[in-house]
C-alpha positions in Angstrom: -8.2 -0.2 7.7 -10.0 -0.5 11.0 -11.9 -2.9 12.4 -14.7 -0.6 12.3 -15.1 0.3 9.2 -15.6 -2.7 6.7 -15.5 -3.6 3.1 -18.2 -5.6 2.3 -16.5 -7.2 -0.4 -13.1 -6.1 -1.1 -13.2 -8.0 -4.4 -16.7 -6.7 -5.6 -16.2 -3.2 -7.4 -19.4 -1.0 -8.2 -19.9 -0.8 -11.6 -20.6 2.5 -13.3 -23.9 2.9 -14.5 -24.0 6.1 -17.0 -22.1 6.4 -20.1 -20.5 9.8 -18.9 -19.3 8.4 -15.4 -16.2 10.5 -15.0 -14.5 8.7 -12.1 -11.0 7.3 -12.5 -11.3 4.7 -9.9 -12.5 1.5 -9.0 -14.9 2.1 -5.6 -15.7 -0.6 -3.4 -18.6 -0.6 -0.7 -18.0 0.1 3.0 -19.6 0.9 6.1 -19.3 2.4 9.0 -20.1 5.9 10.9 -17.5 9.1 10.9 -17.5 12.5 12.4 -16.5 15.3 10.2 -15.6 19.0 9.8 -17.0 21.2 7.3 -16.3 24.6 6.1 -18.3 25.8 3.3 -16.9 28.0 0.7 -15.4 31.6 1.3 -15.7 31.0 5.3 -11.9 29.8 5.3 -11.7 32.2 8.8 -15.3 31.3 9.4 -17.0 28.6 12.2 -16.7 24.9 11.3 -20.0 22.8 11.3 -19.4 19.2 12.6 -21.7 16.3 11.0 -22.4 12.9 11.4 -21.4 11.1 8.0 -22.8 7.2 7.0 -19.6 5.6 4.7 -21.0 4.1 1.4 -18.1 3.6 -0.9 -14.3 4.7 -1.3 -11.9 5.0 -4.0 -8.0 5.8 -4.2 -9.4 9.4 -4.7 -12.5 10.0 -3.1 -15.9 8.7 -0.4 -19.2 8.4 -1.1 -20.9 9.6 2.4 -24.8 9.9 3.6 -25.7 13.1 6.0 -28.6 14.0 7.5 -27.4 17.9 6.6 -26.7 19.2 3.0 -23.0 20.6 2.5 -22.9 23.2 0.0 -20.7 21.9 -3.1 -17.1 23.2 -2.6 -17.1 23.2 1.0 -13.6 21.5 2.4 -14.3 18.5 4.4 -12.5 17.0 6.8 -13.2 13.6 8.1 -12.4 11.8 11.2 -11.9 7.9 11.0 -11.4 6.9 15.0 -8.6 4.7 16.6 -10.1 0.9 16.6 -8.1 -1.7 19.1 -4.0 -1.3 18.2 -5.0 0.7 14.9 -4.4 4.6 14.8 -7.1 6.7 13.6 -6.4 9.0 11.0 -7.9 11.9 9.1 -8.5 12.7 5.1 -9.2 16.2 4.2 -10.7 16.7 0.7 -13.6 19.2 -1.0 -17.3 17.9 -1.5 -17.9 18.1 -5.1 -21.0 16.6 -5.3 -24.4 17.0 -3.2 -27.7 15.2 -3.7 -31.0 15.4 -1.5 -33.4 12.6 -1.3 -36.0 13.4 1.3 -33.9 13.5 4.1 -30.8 12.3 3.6 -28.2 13.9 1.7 -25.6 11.8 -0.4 -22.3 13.3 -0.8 -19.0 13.0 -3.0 -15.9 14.2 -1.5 -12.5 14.2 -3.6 -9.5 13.9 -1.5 -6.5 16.0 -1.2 -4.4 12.9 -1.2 -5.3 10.1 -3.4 -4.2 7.1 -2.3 -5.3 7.5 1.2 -5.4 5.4 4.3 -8.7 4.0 3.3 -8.3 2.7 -0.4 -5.8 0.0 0.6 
């Protein structure tokens, strides 16, 4: 993982919080800003909209992100992690399938196309 992006405690997992939490992995905090690429749903041929995302948590199959912008629920997402030092930088593509506004942020969940990803190890 790069330097950039931190775990801020790679032993502490969040614990779930309601009785119908339907994720299937652990997710551990982290920080850090990304740059993504978003194309909402039926604009496949369409323009892209980049955003600035804030990292919350991550899982083996999805991020937990904060936005200044709301994404509409079923765009496809893809987010750029930048090369830190001798580390490559590397992208995950997944689908927001969650979107929830709080005055002016906007928190989003994104399920990857590839669990296991770069970022959960």
């Amino acid at each position: 993982m790069s330097q950039a992006l931190k775990l801020s405690d790679s032993s502490a997992v969040i614990s779930d919080t309601l009785y119908f939490e339907r994720r299937r992995h652990p997710r551990h905090r982290v920080s850090g800003q990304v740059t993504a690429v978003v194309r909402e749903p039926g604009s496949e041929d369409g323009p892209a909209k980049m955003i600035a995302l804030d990292l919350i948590d991550q899982s083996e199959s999805g991020l937990g992100v904060s936005s200044t912008e709301p994404v509409a629920v079923g765009s496809r997402i893809t987010v750029f992690f930048p090369p830190h030092g001798a580390e490559p930088g590397f992208d995950l593509v997944g689908e927001v399938v969650r979107c929830r506004s709080n005055n002016d942020r906007h928190t989003l969940g994104i399920l990857l196309s590839e669990p296991n990803a770069k970022l959960a190890g």
